[in-house]
C-alpha positions as CSV (number, residue, x, y, z in Angstrom):
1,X,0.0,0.0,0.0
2,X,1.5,3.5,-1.2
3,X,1.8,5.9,1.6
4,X,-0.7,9.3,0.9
5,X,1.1,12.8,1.2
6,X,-0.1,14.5,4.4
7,X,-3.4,16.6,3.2
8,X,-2.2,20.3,4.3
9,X,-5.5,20.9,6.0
10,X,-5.4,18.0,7.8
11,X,-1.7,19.0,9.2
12,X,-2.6,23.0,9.8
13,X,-5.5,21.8,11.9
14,X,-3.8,19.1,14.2
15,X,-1.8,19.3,17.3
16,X,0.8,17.1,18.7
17,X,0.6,17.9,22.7
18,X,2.6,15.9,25.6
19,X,1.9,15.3,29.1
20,X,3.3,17.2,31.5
21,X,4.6,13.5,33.1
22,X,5.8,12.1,29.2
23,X,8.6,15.5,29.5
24,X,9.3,14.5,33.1
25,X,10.0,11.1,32.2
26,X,12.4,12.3,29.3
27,X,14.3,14.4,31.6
28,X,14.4,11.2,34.0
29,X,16.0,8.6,31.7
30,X,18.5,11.4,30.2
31,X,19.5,12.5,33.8
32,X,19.8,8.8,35.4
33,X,23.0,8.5,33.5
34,X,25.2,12.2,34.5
35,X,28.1,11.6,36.3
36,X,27.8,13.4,40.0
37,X,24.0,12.9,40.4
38,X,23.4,10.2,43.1
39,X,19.3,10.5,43.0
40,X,16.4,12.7,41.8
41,X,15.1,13.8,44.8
42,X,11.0,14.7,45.5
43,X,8.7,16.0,48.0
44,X,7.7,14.4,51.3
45,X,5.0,12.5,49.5
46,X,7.1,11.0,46.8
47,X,9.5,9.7,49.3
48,X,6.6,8.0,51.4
49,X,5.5,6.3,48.1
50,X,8.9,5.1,47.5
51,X,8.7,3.0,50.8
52,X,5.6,0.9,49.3
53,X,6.0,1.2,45.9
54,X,8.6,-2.0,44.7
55,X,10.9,0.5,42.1
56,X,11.6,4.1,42.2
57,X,9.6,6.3,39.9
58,X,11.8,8.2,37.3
59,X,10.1,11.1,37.4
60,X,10.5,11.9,41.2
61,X,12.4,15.3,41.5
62,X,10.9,16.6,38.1
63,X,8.1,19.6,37.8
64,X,7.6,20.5,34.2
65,X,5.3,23.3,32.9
66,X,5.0,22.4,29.0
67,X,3.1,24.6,26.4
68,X,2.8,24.3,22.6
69,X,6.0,24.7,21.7
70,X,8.1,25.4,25.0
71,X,8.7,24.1,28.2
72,X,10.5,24.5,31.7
73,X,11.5,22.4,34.1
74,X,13.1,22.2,37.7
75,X,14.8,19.0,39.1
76,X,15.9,18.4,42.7
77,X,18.9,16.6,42.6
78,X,21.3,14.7,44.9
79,X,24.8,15.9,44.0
80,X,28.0,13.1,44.9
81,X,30.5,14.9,47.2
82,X,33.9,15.9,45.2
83,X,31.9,16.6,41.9
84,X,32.1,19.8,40.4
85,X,28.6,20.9,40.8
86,X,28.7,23.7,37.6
87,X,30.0,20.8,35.1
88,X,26.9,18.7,36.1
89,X,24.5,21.4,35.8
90,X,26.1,21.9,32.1
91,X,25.4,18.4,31.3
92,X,22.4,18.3,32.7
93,X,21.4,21.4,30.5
94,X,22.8,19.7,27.6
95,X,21.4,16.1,28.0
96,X,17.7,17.3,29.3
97,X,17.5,20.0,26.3
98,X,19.0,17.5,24.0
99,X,16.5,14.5,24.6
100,X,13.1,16.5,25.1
101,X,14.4,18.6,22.0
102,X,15.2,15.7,19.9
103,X,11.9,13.4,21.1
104,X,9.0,16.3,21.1
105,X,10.5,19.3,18.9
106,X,9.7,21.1,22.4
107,X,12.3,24.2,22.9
108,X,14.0,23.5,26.4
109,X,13.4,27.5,27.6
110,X,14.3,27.2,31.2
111,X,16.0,24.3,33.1
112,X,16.6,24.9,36.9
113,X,18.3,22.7,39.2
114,X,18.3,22.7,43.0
115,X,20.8,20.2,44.6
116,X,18.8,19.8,48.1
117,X,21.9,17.5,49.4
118,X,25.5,16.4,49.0
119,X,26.8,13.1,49.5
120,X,29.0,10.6,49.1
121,X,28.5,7.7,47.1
122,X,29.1,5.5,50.0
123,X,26.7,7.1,52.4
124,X,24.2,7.2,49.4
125,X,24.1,3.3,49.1
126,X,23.7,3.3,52.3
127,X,20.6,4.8,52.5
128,X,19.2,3.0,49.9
129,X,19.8,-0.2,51.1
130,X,18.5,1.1,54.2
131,X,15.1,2.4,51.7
132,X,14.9,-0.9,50.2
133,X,15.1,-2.8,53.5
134,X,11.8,-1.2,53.9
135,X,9.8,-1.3,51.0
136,X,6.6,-3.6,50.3
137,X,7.2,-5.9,46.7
């Protein structure tokens, strides 16, 4: 079967939109991977569904405001002691940006970051092996 050109009616009357938690997620998976970042870190209720929920959600840490063709995020973040913290902001810029840009066409017009601890990667796995100790499967 041929593929039919686009009618241009059809494609000036149509919208692509995202949810505000499809962005979030986006941000999640291309932030899991930076160097210096231990955890995402949420709000009070996040972390009390963490402890009955059997995996972490990806999104925890992430608000995003999207519009038609823009959005803006801020991300708590756990930085690892000894990393520089202005190199991980740059890569988190450029690997946030770059994934939601790439995915959505969305224009990345605001990305801010608040690192609400330090630690190190010891104490860090600690914790969570403390966390997962007790959580409900």
């Amino acid at each position: 079967m041929a593929v039919q050109p686009l009618n241009a009616d059809l494609i000036k009357n149509s919208k692509l939109k995202f949810n505000e938690d499809v962005i979030a997620k986006i941000a999640g998976m291309a932030i899991r991977d930076i160097d210096g970042i231990l955890s995402m870190n949420g709000n009070v209720f996040d972390n009390i569904a963490d402890k009955i929920r059997s995996k972490e959600d990806i999104t925890k840490g992430i608000d995003v405001d999207v519009g038609e063709k823009q959005a803006a995020l801020d991300l708590e973040v756990i930085l690892e002691y000894g990393k520089d913290a202005h190199q991980v902001f740059k890569n988190i810029l450029h690997e946030v940006s770059s994934a939601i840009e790439s995915m959505t066409g969305l224009k990345v017009i605001e990305t801010n970051v608040y690192i609400s601890d330090v630690m190190t990667k010891k104490e860090w796995q600690q914790q969570n092996k403390n966390n997962d100790n007790n959580r409900v499967n």
